[in-house]
N, C-alpha and C positions, 0 to 999 in steps of 0.2 A: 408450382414454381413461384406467383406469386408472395404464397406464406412464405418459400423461403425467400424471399427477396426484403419482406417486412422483417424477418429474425431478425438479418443481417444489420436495418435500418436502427432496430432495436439495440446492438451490440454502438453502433456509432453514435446515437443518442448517449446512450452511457458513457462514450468516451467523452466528449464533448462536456457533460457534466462533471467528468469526475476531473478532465481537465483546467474545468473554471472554477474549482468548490473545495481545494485544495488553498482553504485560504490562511490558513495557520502556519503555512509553513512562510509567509511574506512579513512575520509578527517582527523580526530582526529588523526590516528594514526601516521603520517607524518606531521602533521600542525608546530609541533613545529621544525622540523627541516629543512621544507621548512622554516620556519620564521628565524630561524639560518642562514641558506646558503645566504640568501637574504638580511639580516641584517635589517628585516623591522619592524617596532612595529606592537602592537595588533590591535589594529584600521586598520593599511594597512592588514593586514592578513584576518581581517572579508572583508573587501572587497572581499578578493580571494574566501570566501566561500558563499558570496553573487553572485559574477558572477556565480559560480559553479550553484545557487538554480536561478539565473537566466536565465540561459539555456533552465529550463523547463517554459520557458513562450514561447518556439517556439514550444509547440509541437504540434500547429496549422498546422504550415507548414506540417508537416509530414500527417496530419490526408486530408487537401486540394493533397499534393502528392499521397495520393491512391487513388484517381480520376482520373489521368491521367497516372503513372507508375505504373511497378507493384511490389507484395510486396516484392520480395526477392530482389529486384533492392535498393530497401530504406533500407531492413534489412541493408543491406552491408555498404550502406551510413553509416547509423547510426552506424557501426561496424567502417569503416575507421573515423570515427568523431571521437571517443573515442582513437582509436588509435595514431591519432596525437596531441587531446588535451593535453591527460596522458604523452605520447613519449615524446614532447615535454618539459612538468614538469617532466620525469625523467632524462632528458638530464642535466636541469636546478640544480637540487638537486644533480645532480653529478659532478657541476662545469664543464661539458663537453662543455656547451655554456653558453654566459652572455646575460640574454636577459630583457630590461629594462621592468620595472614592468608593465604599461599600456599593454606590448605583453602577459605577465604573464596574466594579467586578463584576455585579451581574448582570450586565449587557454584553462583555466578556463570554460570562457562562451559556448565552442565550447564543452568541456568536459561535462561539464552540458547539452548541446542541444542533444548531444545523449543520453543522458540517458529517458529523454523524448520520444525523436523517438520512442528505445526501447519497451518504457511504450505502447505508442499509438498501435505499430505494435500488442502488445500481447491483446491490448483490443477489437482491431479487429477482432483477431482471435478469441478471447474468445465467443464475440458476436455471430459472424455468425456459430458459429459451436455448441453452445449450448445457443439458443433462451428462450428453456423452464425454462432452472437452469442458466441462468447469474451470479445470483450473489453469486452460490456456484463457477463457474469457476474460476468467477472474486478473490474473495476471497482466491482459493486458489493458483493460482497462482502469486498474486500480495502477496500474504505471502509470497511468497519465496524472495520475492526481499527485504524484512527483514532481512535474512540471509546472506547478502552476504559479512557482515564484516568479519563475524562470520567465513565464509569458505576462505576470503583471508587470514585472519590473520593465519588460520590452513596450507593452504600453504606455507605462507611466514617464518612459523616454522619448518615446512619438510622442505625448503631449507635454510634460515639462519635467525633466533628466533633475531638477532642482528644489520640487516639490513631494517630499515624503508623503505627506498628506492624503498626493494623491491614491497612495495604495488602498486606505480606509474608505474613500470614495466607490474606488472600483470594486472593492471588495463586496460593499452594499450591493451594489449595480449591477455590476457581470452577470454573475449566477441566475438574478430575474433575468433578462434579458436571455440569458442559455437555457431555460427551463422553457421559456416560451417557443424557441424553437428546439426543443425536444419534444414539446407536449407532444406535437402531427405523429410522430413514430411512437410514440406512446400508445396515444387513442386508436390507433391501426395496429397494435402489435396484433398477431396472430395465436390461436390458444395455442396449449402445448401440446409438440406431438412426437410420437414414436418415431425414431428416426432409421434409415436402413444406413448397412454398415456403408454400402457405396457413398452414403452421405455425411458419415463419419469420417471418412476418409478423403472426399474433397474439403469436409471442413477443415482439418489438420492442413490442408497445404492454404487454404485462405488464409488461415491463421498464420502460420510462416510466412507468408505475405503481407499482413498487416503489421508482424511484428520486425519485420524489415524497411515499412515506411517508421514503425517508431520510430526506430534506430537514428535511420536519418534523421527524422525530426528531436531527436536528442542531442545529436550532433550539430545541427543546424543550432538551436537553440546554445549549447554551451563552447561554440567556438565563436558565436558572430551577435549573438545578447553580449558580451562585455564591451566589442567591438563601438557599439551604437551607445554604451554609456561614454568608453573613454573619449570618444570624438565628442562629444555634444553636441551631437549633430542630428535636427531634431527630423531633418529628410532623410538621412539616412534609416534612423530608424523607424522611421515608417516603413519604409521600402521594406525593411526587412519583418517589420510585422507584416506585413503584406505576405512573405514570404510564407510565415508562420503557422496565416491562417490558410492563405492554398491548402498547406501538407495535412493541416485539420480536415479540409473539407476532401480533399483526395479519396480518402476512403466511399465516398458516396459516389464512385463507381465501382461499386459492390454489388447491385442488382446487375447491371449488365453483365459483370464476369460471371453472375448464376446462370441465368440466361443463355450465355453463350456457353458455360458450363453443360446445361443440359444439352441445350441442340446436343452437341459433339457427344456427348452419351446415346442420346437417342438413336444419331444415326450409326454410330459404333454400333450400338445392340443389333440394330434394323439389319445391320450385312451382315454380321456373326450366322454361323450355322448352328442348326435348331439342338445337337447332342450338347453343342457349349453352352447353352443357353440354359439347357435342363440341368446340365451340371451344377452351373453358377447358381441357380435359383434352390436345388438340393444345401450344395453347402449354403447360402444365406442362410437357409433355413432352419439348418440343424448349430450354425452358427445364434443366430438370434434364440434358438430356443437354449440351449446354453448359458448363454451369456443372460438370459431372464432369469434362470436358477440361480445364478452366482452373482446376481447385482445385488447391492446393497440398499435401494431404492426403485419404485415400480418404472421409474423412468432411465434408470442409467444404465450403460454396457458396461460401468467397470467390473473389471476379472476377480471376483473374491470368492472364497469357497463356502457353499453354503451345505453341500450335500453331508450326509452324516458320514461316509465312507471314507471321503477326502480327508472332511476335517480332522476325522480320526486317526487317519495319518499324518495328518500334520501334527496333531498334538502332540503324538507320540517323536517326530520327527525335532519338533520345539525343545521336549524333554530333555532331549539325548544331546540340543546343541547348545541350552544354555548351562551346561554343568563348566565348569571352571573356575578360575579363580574370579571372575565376574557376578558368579552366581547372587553374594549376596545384595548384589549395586540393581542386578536385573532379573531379579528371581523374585522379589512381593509383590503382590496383586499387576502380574505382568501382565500387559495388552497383548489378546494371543489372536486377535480376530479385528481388521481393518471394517469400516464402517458397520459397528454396532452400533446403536442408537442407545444413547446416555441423557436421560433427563437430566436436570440439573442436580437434584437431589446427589443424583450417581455420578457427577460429573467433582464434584468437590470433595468427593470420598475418594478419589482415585489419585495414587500416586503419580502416574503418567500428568496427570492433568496441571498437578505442582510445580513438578520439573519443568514443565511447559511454560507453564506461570511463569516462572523466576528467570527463563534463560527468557522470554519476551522482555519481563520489568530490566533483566542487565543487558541486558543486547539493543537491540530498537526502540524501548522508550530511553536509552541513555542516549542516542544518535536523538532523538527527538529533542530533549533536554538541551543539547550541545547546540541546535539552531535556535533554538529559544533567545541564547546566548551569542548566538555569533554577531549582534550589532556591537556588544560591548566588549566583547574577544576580540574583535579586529580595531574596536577604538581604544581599550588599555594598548595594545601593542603599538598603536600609532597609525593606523590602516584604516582608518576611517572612510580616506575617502575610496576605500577600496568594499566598502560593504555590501553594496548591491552587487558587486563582482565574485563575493564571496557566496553569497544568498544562492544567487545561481548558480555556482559550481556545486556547491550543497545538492541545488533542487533538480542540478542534469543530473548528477552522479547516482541522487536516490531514483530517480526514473531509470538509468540504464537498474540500476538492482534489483528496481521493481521488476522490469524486463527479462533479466536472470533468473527471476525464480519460476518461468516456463520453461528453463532447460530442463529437468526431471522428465517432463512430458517429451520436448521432440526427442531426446536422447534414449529415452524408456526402451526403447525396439534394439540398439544398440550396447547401450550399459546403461544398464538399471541398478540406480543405488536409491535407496531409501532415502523417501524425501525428510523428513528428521536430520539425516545424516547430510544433505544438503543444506538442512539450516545450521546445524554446529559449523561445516565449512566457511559457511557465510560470513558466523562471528566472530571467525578469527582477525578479521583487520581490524575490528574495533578495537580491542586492547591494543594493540601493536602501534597504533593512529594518534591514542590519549600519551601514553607514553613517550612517543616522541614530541608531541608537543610540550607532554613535561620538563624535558630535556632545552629544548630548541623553540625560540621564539622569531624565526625565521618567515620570511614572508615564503621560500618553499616550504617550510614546514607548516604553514598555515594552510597554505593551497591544500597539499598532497595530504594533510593529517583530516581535512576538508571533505574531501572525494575519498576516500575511504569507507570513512567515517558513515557519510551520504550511501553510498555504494552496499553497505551490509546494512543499516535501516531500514531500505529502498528493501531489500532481496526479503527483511521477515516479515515489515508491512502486507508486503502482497503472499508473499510464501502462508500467511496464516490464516488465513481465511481457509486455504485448502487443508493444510495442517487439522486442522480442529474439523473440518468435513469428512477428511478420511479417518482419525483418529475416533472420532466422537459422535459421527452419523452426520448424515447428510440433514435431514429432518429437521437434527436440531441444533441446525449450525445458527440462525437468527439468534437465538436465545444464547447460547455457549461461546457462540465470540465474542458479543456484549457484555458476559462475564468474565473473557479473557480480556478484552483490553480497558477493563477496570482499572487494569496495572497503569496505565497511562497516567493519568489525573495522578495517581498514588506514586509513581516515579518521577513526574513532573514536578511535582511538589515537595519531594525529596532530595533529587536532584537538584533542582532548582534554588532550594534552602541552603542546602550546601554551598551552593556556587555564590549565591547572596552574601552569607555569612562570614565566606572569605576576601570577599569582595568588598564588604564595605568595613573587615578589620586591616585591608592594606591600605585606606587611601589618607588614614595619617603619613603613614611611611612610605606614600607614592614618591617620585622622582619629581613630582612638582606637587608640591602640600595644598597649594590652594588654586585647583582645576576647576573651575563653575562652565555650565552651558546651563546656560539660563538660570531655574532656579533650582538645579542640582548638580551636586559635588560627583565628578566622576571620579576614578582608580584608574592611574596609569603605571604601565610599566608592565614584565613580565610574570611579577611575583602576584598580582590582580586574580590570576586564576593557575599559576605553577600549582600549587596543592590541591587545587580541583581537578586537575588534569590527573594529576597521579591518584588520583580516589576513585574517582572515575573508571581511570585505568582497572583496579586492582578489582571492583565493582563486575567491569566487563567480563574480567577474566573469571567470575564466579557464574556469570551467564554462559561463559563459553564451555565452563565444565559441565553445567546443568541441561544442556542443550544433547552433549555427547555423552550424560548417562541416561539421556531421552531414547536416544539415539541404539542406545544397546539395548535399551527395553525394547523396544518399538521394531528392530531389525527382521525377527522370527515373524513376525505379523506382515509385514512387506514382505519377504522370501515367499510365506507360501502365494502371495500373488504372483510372484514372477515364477514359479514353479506349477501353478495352473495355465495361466497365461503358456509354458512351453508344453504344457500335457496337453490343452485343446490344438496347440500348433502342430504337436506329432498326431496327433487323432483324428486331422483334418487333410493333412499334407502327406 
């Protein structure tokens, strides 16, 4: 009881960091006046937020470092990496040092590489300490790192609503300070262990629990963080950071709900009569021995078919369903078998793996590109002093999405659709979101095109970690997501060029020719980013096709698990 009481500890440690280390998504609120101090154009400035999304293309290194060091030793790294990337940019934004712009990028890049670490260290933990439920752990801890504009800007309004500044500060600072109280759950996690399905099954409703306090705390956060910027009221928003951190720490009555969990098991079993007892302990049995033949890893229960007789049916069952007029879009080197292990080697040879690629680079790293952007999208339109209001509707909306992409799991027993086919769903508000702001330079069109936008980024951020776990092995998801979201840095920088490009050829023919803050020329008006938005747009919609011929590859591979899944249910019941 204790181990499990440490798992648990372990799961809220991670939340807790991925909630403070989420610090790229706060670049908007300060972007425009690093670009002021620095006196650089638009174009040099996406750079800055490109090295920032290039960062996370190391976070290889980290995932090969817990091979040979150990983890609290990297936590720290990754804590002091941040600390001097941010330190450094806040030194700079305070004219305290001058430091020429190629140093600027790579303290940028160095600021971005921890945030990766970060990412890696809590997928590790997530892994090994819940084998059975991954991709609710996964989910909801990587939700949290949605939220983390959302909670510095609530900070940085408890202590001065007026000081940009302050984001680069705390951005250094936090994450030390949450590493150090993570460390104690760390250094006490407990090894990994086999877990019985009874325990599988109170972890599914813990987790339903937990992600019902997100919720709230997502809501808390984006209906009463704008509240405490628009008053400027610097008690108020304390009070409601106060709020904030309660709901953060709530979770850590988790051991007692185990605890009291057990008791009420125990004495349950203790009055059961001895025929129920021997039954239940039969079926565990022949359940567990089961579900060992059919995992995909020596640790996990998930339902896949390993036997030679099943899969033979299945194959032949595959054959017969992909013939159609589809055949040629899902019929070349189709994934016929969910967690096979693919070295990388085998992982860039594989068509499934491209498609994946491309609807990531048009789908969620263009929602990433678009906040990169939102300091200077809300100030061409005139919304300036609405940008930290805007950050955080961005940074609730991408947490509620993050949050959404655990429906597949509690829904699974109900309707089960392949999760592929929950990320094409996903992608569909992105285009529809760019488009209308093509259209319409409305302050609701900004809001609502906002939260969308946020809301289907949020769902493949977190949606992909497990994506590439079920698709491409458990084993060697460290390595194979670290190759997937390569797209980032590479769509950031595309994206971003773009958006630059258009931006700095309207501010001749802005609505006011000669716009200075400080010592750079800004673009007002709607035309500043109109053809970005529709490029964008049309960009998305090439993610959203490549997502749903994922999606029809990938289908046959998910059936026959819901088709095992109901054969040991009739063989048992």
């Amino acid at each position: 009881m204790v181990g499990e009481s440490r798992r648990w500890m372990i799961l809220v440690a991670t939340t807790w960091i991925q909630a403070f280390t989420g610090t790229n998504l706060d670049f908007s609120s300060y972007s425009s006046h690093l670009k002021s101090v620095m006196g650089i154009s638009q174009l040099q400035l996406n750079y800055l937020s490109v090295a920032s999304d290039l960062g996370k293309a190391f976070g290889w290194c980290c995932g090969v470092s817990l091979l040979y060091l150990p983890l609290c030793l990297l936590l720290f790294m990754a804590a002091f990496m941040g600390l001097l990337g941010y330190g450094l940019q806040w030194l700079v934004i305070q004219r305290l040092i001058s430091l020429p712009y190629v140093l600027v990028f790579l303290i940028c890049l160095l600021a971005g590489c921890s945030i990766s670490w970060f990412n890696t260290i809590c997928y590790v933990l997530c892994i090994q300490h819940f084998p059975s439920n991954r991709p609710l752990a996964l989910s909801l801890t990587t939700g949290f790192n949605g939220v983390s504009a959302a909670l510095y800007t609530l900070i940085t309004n408890a202590i001065n609503p007026h000081n940009d500044s302050l984001y680069l500060s705390l951005n250094a600072l936090v994450p030390l300070f949450i590493s150090s109280l993570a460390l104690v759950p760390i250094l006490r996690q407990p090894p990994p262990q086999n877990l019985s399905s009874d325990t599988v099954r109170s972890d599914s409703l813990i987790f339903l629990l937990l992600n019902g306090i997100a919720v709230f705390t997502g809501l808390y956060l984006l209906l009463l963080d704008s509240l405490s910027y628009n008053t400027y009221n610097v008690s108020v928003a304390r009070i409601l950071l106060g709020g904030a951190i309660l709901l953060l720490v709530l979770p850590l009555s988790l051991p007692g709900i185990i605890y009291s969990h057990g008791w009420a098991c125990q004495t349950s079993h203790s009055s059961s009569n001895m025929g129920e007892v021997e039954f239940l302990e039969l079926q565990k049995e022949l359940i567990g021995s089961r579900a060992t033949n059919m995992s995909f890893n020596s640790t996990s229960t998930d339902d896949y078919p390993t036997s030679t007789a099943d899969y033979s049916n299945d194959i032949a069952y595959s054959a017969h369903e992909k013939q159609g007029c589809c055949e040629v879009v899902t019929g070349k080197d189709q994934l016929m078998r969910l967690g096979e292990e693919h070295p990388a080697w085998m992982l860039v040879r594989r068509w499934d793996f491209w498609l994946y690629y491309i609807a990531y680079l048009c789908g969620g790293t263009i929602g990433l590109a678009y906040s990169n952007n939102l300091g200077q999208i809300s100030e061409s339109l005139g919304y300036s002093s609405e940008t930290n209001t805007i950050v955080t509707l961005y940074s609730a909306c991408s947490f509620f999405g993050r949050l959404l992409s655990a429906a597949p799991d509690f829904l699974k027993n109900k309707v089960y659709f392949a999760r592929t086919g929950w990320l094409a769903v996903a992608l569909v508000p992105t285009p529809l979101a760019f488009f209308w702001l093509a259209l319409s330079g409305s302050k609701i069109a900004l809001h609502a095109g906002t939260g969308l936008i946020g809301l289907s980024s949020g769902f493949v951020f977190a949606a992909a970690v497990s994506i590439t776990s079920e698709l491409f092995g458990p084993n060697s998801t460290g390595v194979n997501h670290n190759i997937l979201i390569t797209n980032i840095p590479l769509g950031s920088l595309l994206y971003g060029l773009l958006a630059a490009l258009v931006y700095d050829s309207n501010i001749e023919s802005s609505n006011q020719k000669e716009v200075l803050i400080g010592e750079a020329m800004v673009c007002m008006g709607r035309q500043c980013y109109q053809q970005t938005f529709f490029w964008w747009g049309c960009i998305s919609l090439l993610g959203l096709a490549c997502s749903f011929s994922l999606f029809l590859r990938t289908r046959t591979a998910y059936d026959h698990v819901e088709r095992n899944q109901k054969r040991m249910e009739s063989e048992f019941f």
